[in-house]
N, CA, C and O atoms as a GROMACS GRO file, in nm:
protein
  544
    1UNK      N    1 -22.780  -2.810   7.400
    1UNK     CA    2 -22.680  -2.740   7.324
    1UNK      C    3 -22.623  -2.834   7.219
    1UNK      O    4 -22.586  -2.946   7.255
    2UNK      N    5 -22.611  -2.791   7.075
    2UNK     CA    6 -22.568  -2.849   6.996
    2UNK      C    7 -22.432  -2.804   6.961
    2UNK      O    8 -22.418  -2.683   6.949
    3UNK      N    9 -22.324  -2.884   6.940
    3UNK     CA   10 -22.182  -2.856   6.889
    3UNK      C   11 -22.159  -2.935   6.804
    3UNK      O   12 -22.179  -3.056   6.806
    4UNK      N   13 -22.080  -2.820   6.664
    4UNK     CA   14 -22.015  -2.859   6.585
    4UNK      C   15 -21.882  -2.845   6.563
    4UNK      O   16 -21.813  -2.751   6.602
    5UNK      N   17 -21.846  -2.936   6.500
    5UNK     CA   18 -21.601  -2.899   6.480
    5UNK      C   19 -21.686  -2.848   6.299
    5UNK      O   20 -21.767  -2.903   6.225
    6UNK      N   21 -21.611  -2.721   6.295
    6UNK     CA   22 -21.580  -2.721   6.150
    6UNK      C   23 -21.438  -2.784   6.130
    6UNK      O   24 -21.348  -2.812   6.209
    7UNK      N   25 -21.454  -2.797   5.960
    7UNK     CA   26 -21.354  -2.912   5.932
    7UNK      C   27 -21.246  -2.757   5.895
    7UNK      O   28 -21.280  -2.647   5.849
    8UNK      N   29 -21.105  -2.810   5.939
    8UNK     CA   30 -20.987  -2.728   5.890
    8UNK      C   31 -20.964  -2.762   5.761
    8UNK      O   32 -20.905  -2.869   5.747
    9UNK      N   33 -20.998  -2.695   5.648
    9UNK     CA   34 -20.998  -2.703   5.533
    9UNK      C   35 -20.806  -2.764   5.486
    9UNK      O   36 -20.766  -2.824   5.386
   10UNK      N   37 -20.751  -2.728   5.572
   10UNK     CA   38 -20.583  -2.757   5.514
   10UNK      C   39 -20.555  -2.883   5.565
   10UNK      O   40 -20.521  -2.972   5.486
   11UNK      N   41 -20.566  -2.910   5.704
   11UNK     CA   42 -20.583  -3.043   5.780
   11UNK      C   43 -20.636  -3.147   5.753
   11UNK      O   44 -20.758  -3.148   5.737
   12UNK      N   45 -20.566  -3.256   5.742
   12UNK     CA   46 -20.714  -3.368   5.744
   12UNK      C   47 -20.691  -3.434   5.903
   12UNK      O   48 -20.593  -3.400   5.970
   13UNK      N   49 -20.790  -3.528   5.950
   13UNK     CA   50 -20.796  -3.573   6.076
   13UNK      C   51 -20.676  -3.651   6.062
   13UNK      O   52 -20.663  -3.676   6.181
   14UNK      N   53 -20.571  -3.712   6.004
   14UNK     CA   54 -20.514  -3.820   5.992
   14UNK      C   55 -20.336  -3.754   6.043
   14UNK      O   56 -20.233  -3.815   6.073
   15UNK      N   57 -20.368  -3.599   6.033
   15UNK     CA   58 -20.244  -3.482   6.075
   15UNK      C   59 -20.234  -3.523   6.206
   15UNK      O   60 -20.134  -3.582   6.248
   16UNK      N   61 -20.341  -3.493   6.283
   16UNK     CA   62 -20.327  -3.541   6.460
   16UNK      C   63 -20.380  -3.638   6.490
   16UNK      O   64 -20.456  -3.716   6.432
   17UNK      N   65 -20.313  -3.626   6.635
   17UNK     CA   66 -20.262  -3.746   6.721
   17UNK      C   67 -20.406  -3.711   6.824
   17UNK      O   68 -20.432  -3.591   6.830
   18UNK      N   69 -20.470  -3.774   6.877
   18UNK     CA   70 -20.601  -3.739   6.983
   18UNK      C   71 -20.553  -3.844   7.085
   18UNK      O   72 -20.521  -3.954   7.039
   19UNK      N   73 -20.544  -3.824   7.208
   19UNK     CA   74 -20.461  -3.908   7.302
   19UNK      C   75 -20.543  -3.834   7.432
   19UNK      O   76 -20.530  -3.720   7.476
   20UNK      N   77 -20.644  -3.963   7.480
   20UNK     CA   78 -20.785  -3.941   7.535
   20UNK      C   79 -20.724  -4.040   7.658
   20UNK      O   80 -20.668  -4.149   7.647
   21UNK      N   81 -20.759  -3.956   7.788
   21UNK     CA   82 -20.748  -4.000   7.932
   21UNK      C   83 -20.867  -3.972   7.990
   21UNK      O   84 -20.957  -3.902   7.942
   22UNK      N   85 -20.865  -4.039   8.113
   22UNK     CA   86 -20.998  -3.956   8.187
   22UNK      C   87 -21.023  -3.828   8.189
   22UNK      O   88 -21.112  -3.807   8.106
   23UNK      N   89 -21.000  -3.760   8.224
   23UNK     CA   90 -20.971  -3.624   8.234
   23UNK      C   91 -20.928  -3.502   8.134
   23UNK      O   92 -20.936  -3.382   8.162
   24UNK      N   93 -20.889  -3.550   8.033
   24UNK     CA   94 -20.876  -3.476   7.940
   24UNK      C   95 -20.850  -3.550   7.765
   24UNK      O   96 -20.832  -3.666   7.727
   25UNK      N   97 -20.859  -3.413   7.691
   25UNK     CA   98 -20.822  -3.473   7.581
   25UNK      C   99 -20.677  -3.416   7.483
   25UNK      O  100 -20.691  -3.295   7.505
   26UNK      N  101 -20.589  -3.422   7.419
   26UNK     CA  102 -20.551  -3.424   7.366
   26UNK      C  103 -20.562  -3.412   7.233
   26UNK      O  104 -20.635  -3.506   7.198
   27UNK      N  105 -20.515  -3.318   7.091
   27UNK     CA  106 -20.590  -3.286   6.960
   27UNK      C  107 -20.428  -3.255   6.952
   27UNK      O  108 -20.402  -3.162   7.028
   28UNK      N  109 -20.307  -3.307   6.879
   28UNK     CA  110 -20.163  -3.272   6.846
   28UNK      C  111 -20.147  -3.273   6.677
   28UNK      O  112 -20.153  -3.369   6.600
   29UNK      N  113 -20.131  -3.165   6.656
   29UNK     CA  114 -20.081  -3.146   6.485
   29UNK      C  115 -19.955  -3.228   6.493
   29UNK      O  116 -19.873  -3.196   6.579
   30UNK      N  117 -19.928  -3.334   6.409
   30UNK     CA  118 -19.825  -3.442   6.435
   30UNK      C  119 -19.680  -3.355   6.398
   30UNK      O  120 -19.568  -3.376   6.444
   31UNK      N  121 -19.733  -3.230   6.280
   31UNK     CA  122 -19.622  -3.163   6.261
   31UNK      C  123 -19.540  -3.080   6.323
   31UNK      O  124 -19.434  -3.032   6.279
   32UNK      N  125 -19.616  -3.055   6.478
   32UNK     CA  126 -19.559  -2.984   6.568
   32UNK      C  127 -19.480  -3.034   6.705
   32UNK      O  128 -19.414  -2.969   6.787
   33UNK      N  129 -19.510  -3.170   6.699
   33UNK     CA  130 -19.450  -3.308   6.759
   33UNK      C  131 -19.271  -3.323   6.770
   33UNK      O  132 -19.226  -3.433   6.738
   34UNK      N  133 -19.216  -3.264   6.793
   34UNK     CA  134 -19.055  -3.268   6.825
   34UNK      C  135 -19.023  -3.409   6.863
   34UNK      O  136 -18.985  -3.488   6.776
   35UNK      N  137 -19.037  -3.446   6.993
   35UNK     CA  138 -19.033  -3.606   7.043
   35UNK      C  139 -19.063  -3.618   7.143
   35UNK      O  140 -19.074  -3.523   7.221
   36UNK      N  141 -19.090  -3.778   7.182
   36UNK     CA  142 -19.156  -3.791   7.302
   36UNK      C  143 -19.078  -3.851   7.446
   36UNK      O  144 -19.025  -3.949   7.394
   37UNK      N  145 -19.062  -3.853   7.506
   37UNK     CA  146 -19.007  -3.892   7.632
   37UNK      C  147 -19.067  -3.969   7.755
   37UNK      O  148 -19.150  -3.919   7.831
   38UNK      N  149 -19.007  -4.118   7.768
   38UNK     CA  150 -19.020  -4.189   7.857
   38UNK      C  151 -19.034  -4.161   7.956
   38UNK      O  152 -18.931  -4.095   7.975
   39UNK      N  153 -19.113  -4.158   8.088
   39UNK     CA  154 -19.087  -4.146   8.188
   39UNK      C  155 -19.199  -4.252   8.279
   39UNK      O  156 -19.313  -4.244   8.325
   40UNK      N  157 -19.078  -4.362   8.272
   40UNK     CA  158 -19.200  -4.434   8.390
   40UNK      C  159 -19.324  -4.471   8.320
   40UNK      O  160 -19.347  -4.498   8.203
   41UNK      N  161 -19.389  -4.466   8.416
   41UNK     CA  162 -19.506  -4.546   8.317
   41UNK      C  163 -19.652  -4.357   8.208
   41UNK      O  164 -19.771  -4.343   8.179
   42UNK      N  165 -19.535  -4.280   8.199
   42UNK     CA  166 -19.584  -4.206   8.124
   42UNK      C  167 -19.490  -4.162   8.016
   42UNK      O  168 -19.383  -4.217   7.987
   43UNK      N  169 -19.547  -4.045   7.954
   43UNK     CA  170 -19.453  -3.982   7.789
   43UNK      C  171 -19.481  -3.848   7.802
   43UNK      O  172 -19.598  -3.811   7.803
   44UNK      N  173 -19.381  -3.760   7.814
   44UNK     CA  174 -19.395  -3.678   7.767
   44UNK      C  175 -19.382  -3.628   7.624
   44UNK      O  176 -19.330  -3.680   7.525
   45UNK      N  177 -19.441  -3.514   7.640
   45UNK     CA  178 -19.447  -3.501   7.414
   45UNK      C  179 -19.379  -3.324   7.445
   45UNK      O  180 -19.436  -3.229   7.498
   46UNK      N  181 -19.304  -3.328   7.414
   46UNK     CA  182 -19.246  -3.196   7.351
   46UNK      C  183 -19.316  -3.132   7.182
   46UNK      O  184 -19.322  -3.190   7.074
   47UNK      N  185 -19.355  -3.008   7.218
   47UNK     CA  186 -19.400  -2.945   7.050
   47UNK      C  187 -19.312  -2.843   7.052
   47UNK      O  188 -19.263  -2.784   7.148
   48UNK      N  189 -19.291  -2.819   6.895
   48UNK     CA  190 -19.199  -2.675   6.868
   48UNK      C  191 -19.214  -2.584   6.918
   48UNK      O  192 -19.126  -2.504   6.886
   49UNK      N  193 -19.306  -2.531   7.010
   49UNK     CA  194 -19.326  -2.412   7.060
   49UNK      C  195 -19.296  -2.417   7.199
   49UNK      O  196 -19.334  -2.319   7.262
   50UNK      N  197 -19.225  -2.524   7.275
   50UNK     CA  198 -19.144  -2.555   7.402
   50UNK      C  199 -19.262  -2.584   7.464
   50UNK      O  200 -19.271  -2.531   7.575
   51UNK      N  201 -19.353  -2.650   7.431
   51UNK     CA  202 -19.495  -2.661   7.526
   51UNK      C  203 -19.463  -2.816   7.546
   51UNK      O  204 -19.422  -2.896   7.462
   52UNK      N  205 -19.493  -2.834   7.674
   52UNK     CA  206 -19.476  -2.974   7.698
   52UNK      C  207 -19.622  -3.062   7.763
   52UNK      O  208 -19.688  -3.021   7.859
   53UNK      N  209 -19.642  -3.150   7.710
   53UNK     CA  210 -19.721  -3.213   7.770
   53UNK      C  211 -19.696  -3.367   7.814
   53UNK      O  212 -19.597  -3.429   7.775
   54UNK      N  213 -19.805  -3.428   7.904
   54UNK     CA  214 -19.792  -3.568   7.995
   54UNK      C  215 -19.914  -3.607   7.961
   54UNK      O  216 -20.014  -3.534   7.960
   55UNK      N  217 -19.906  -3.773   7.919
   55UNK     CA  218 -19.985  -3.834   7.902
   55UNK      C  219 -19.974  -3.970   8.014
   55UNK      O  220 -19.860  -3.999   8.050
   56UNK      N  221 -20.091  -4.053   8.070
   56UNK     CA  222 -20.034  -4.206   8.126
   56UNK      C  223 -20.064  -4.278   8.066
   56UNK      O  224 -20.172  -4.336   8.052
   57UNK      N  225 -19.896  -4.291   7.986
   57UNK     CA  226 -19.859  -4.407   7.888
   57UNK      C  227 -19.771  -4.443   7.872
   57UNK      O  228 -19.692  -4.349   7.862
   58UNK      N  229 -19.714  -4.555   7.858
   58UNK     CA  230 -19.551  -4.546   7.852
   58UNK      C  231 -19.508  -4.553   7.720
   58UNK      O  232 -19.603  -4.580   7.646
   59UNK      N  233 -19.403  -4.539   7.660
   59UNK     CA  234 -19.337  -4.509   7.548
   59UNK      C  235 -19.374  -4.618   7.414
   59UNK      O  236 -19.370  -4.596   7.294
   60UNK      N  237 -19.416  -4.758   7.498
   60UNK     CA  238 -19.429  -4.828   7.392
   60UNK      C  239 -19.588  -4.870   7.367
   60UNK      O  240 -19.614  -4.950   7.278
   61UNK      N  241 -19.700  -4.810   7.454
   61UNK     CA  242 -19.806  -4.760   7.402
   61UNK      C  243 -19.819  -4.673   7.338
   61UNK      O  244 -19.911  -4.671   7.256
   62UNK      N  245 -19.738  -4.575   7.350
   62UNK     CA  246 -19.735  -4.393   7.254
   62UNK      C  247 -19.684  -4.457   7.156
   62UNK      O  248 -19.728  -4.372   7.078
   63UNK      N  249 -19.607  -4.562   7.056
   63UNK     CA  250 -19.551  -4.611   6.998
   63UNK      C  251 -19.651  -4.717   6.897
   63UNK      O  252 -19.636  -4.738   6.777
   64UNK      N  253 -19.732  -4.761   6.968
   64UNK     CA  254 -19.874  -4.828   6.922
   64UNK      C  255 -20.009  -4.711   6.889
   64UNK      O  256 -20.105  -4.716   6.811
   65UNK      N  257 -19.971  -4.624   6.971
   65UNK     CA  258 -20.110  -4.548   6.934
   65UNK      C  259 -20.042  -4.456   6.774
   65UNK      O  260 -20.105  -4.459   6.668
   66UNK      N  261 -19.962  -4.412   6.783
   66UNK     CA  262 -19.883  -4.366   6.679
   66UNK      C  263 -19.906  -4.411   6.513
   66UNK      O  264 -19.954  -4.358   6.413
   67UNK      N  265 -19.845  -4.538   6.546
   67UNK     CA  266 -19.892  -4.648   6.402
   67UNK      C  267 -20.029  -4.650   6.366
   67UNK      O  268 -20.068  -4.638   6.250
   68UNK      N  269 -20.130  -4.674   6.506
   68UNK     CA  270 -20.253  -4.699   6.499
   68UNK      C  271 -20.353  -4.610   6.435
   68UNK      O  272 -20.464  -4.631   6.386
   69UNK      N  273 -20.279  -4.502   6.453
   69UNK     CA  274 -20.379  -4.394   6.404
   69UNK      C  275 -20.313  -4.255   6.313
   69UNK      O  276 -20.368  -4.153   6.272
   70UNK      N  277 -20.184  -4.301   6.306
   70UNK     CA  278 -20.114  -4.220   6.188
   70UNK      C  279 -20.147  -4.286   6.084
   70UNK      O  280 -20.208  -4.219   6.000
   71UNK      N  281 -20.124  -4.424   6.051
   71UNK     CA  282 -20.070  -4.545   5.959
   71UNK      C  283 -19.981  -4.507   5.886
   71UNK      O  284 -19.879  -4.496   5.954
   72UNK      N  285 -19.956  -4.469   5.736
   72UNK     CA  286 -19.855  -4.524   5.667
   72UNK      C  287 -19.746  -4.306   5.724
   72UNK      O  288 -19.640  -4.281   5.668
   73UNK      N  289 -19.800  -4.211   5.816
   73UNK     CA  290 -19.761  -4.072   5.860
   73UNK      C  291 -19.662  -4.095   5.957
   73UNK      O  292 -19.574  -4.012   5.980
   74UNK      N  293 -19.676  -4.262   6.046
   74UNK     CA  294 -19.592  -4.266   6.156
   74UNK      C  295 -19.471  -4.305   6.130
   74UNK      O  296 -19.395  -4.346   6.219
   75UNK      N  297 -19.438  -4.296   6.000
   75UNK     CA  298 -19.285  -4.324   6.000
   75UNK      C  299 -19.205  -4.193   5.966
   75UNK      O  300 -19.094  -4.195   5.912
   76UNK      N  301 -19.264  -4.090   5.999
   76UNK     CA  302 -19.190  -3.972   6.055
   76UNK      C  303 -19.159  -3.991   6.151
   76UNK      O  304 -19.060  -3.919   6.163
   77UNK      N  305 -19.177  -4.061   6.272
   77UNK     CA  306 -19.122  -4.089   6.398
   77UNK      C  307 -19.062  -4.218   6.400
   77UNK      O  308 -19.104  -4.311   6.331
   78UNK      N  309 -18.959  -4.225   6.480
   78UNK     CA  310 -18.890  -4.305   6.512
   78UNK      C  311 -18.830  -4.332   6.636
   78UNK      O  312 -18.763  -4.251   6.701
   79UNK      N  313 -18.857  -4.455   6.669
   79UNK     CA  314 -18.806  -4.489   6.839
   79UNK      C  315 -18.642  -4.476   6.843
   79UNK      O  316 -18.567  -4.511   6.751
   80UNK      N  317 -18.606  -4.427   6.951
   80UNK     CA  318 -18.450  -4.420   6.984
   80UNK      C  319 -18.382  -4.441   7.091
   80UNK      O  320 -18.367  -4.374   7.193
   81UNK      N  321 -18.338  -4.550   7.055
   81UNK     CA  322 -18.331  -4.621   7.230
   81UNK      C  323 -18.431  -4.676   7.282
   81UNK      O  324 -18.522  -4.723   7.213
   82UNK      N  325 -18.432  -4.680   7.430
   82UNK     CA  326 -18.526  -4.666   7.542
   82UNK      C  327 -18.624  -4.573   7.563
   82UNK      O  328 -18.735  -4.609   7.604
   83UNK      N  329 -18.604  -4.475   7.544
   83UNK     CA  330 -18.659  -4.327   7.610
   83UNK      C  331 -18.732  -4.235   7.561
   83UNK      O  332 -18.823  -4.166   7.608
   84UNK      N  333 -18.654  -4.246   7.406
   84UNK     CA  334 -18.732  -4.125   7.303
   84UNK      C  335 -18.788  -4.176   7.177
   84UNK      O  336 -18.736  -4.278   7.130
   85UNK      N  337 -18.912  -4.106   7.100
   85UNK     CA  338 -18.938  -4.128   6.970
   85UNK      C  339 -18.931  -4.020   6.910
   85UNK      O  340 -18.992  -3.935   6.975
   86UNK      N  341 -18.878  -3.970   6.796
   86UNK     CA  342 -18.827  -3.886   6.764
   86UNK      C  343 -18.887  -3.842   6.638
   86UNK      O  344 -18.924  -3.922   6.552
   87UNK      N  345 -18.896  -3.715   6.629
   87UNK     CA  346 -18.957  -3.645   6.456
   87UNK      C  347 -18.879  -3.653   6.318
   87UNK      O  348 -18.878  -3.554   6.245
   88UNK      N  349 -18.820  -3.755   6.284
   88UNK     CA  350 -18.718  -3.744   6.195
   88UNK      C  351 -18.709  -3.597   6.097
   88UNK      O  352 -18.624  -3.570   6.013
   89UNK      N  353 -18.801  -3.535   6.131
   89UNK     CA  354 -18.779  -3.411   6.029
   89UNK      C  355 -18.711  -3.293   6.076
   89UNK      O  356 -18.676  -3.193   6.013
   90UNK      N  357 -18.698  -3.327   6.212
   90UNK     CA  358 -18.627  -3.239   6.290
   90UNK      C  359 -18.492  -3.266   6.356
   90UNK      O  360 -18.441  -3.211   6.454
   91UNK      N  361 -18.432  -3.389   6.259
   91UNK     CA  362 -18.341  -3.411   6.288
   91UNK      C  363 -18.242  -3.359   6.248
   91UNK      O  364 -18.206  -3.396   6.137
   92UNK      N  365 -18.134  -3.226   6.336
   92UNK     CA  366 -18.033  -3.164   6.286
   92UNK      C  367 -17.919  -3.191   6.258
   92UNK      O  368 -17.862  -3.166   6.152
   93UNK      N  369 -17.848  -3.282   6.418
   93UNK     CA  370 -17.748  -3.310   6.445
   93UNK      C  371 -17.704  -3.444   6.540
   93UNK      O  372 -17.751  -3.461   6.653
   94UNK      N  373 -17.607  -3.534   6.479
   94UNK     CA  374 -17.650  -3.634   6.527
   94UNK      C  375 -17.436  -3.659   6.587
   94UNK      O  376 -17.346  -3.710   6.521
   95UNK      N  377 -17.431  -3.600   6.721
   95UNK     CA  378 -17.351  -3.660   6.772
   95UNK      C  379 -17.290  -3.760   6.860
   95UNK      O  380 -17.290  -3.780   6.982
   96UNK      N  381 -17.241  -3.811   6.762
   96UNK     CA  382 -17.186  -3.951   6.845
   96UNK      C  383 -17.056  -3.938   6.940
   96UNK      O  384 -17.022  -4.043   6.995
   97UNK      N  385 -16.984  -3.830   6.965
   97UNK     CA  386 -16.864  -3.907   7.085
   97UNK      C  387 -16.959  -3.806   7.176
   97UNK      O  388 -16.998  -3.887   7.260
   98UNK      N  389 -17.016  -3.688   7.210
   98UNK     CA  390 -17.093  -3.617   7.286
   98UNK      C  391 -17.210  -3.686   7.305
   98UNK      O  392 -17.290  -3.641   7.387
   99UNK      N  393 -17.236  -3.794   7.239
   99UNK     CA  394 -17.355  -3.861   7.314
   99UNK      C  395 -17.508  -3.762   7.277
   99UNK      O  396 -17.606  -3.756   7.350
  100UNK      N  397 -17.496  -3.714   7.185
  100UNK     CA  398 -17.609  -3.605   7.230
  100UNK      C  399 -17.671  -3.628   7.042
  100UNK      O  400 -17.597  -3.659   6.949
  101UNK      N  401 -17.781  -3.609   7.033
  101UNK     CA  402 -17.908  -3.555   6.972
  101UNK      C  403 -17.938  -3.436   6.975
  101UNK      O  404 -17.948  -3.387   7.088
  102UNK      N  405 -17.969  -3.335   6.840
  102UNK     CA  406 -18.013  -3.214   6.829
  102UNK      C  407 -18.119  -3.220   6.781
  102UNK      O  408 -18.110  -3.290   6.680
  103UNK      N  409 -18.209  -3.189   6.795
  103UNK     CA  410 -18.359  -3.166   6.720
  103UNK      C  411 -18.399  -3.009   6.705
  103UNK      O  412 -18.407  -2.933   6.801
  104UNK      N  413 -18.422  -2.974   6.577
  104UNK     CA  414 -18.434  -2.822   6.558
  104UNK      C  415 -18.495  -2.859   6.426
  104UNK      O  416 -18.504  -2.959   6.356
  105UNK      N  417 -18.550  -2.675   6.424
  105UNK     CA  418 -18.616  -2.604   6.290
  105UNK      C  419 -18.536  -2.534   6.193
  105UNK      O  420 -18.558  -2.504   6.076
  106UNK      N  421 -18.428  -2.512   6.276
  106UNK     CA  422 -18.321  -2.401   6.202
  106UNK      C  423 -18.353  -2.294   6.227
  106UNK      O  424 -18.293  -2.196   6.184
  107UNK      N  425 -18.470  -2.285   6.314
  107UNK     CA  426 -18.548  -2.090   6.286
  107UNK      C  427 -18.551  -2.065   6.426
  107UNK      O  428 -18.489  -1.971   6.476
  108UNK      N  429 -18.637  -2.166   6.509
  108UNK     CA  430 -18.705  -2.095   6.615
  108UNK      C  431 -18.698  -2.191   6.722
  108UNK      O  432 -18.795  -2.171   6.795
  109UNK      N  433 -18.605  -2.313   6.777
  109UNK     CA  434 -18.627  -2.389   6.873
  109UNK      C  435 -18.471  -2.507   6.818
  109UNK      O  436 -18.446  -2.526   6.700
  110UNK      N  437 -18.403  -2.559   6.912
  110UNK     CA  438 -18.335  -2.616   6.930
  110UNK      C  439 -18.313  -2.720   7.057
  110UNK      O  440 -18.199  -2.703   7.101
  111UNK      N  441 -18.381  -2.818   7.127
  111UNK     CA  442 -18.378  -2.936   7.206
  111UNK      C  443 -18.254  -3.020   7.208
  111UNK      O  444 -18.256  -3.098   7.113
  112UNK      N  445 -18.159  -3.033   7.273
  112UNK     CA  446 -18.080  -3.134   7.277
  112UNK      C  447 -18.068  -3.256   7.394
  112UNK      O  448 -18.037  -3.247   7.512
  113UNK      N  449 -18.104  -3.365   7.318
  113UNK     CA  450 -18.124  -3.487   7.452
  113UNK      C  451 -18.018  -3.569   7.457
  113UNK      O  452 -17.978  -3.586   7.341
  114UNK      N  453 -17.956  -3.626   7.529
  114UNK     CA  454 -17.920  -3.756   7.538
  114UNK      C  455 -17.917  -3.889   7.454
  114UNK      O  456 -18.027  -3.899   7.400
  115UNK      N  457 -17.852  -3.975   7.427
  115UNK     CA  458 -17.904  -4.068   7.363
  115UNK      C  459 -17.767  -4.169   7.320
  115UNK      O  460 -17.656  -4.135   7.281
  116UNK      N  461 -17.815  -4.287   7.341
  116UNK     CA  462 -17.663  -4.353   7.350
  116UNK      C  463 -17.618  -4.366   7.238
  116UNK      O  464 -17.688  -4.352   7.139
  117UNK      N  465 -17.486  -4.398   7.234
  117UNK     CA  466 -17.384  -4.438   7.123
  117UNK      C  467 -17.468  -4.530   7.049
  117UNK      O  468 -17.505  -4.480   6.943
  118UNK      N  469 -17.512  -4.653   7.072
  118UNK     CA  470 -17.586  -4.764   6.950
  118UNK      C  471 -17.666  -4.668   6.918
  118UNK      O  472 -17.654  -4.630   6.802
  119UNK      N  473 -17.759  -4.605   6.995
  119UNK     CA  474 -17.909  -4.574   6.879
  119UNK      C  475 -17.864  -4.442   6.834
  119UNK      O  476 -17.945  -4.380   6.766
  120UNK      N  477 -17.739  -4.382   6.860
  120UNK     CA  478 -17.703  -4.310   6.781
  120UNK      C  479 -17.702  -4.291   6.634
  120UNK      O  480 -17.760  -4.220   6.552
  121UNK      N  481 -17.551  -4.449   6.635
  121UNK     CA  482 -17.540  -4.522   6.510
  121UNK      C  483 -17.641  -4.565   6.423
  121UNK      O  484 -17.632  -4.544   6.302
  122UNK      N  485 -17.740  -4.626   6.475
  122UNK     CA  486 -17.842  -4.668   6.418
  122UNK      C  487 -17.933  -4.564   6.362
  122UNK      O  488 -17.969  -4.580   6.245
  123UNK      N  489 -17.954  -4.512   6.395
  123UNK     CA  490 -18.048  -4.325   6.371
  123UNK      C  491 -17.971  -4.262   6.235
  123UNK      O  492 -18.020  -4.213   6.133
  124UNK      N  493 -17.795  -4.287   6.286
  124UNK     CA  494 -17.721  -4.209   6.152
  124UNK      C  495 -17.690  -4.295   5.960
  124UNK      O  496 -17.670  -4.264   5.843
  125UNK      N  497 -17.707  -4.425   6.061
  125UNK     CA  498 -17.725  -4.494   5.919
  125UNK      C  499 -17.807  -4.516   5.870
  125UNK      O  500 -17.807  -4.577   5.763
  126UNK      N  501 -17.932  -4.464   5.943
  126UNK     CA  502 -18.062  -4.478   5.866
  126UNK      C  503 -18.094  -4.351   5.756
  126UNK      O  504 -18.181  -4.340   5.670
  127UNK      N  505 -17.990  -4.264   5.796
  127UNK     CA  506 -18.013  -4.119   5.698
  127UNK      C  507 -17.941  -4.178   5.603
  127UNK      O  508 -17.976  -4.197   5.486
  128UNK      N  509 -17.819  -4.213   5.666
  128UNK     CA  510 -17.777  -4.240   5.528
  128UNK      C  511 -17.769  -4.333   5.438
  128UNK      O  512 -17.718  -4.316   5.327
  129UNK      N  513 -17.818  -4.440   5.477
  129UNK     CA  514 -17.871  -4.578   5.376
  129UNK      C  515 -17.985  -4.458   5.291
  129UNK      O  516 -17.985  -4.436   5.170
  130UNK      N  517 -18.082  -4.391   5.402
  130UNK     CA  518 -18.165  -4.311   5.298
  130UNK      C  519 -18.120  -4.243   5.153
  130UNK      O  520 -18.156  -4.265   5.038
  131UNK      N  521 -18.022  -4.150   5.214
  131UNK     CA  522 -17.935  -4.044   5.083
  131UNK      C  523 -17.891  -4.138   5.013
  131UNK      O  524 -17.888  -4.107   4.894
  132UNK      N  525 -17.849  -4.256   5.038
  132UNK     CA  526 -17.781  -4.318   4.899
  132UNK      C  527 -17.918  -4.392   4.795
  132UNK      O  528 -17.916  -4.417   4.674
  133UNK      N  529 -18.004  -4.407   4.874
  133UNK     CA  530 -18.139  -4.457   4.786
  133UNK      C  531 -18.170  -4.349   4.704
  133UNK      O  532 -18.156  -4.363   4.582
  134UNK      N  533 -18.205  -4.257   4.744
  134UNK     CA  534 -18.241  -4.165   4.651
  134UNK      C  535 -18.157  -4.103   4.592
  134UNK      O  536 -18.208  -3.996   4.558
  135UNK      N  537 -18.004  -4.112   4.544
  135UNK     CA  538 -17.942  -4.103   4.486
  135UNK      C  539 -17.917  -4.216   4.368
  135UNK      O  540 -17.824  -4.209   4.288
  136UNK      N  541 -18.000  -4.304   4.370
  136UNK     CA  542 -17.942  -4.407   4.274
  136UNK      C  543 -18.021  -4.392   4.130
  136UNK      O  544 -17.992  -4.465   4.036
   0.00000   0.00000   0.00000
């Protein structure tokens, strides 16, 4: 038996993430990637459509494979804290005395995690060192 992938004419391979275990494979449109979650020596990956998946990896291999095979795409994500790497494009709401992170579309999905006061701060001045760059 012969198999072929036709190519997704809108996609290029460089969109997803392929995250290969024994047992299975993994094919993630990076744009559907919400964030990922520490757990132990694995990650979970949350996508916009509340689908969750587990990989065995821990956060700062998912963090290497990311760079490795996004390159200059993986700085849509960003590590936060300990625990999470996050979709910066889905970043809604960033509260600091509630301790909490919103990640949303505005349309169809809203996630709120945890996340401490520093990498709060750090997360919020990174927007906004941003807005003032591109304002100059």
């Amino acid at each position: 038996m012969h198999l072929t992938l036709e190519k997704d004419s809108k996609k290029t391979i460089m969109e997803y993430l392929f995250l290969n275990s024994r047992d299975e494979l993994l094919r993630i449109d990076i744009s559907r990637i919400v964030y990922f979650e520490a757990d132990g020596n694995y990650t979970n990956i949350y996508l916009c459509n509340k689908l969750k998946g587990t990989v065995c990896m821990n956060l700062a291999r998912m963090q290497e494979a990311l760079t490795a095979q996004l390159k200059e795409k993986a700085t849509r994500f960003a590590r936060i804290g300990k625990s999470y790497i996050v979709n910066l494009n889905y970043v809604y709401s960033i509260q600091l005395l509630k301790q909490r992170l919103v990640l949303s579309d505005q349309a169809t999905f809203a996630f709120q995690i945890a996340v401490s006061k520093e990498a709060l701060k750090t997360l919020r001045e990174l927007y906004l060192n941003n807005g003032k760059q591109k304002h100059k």
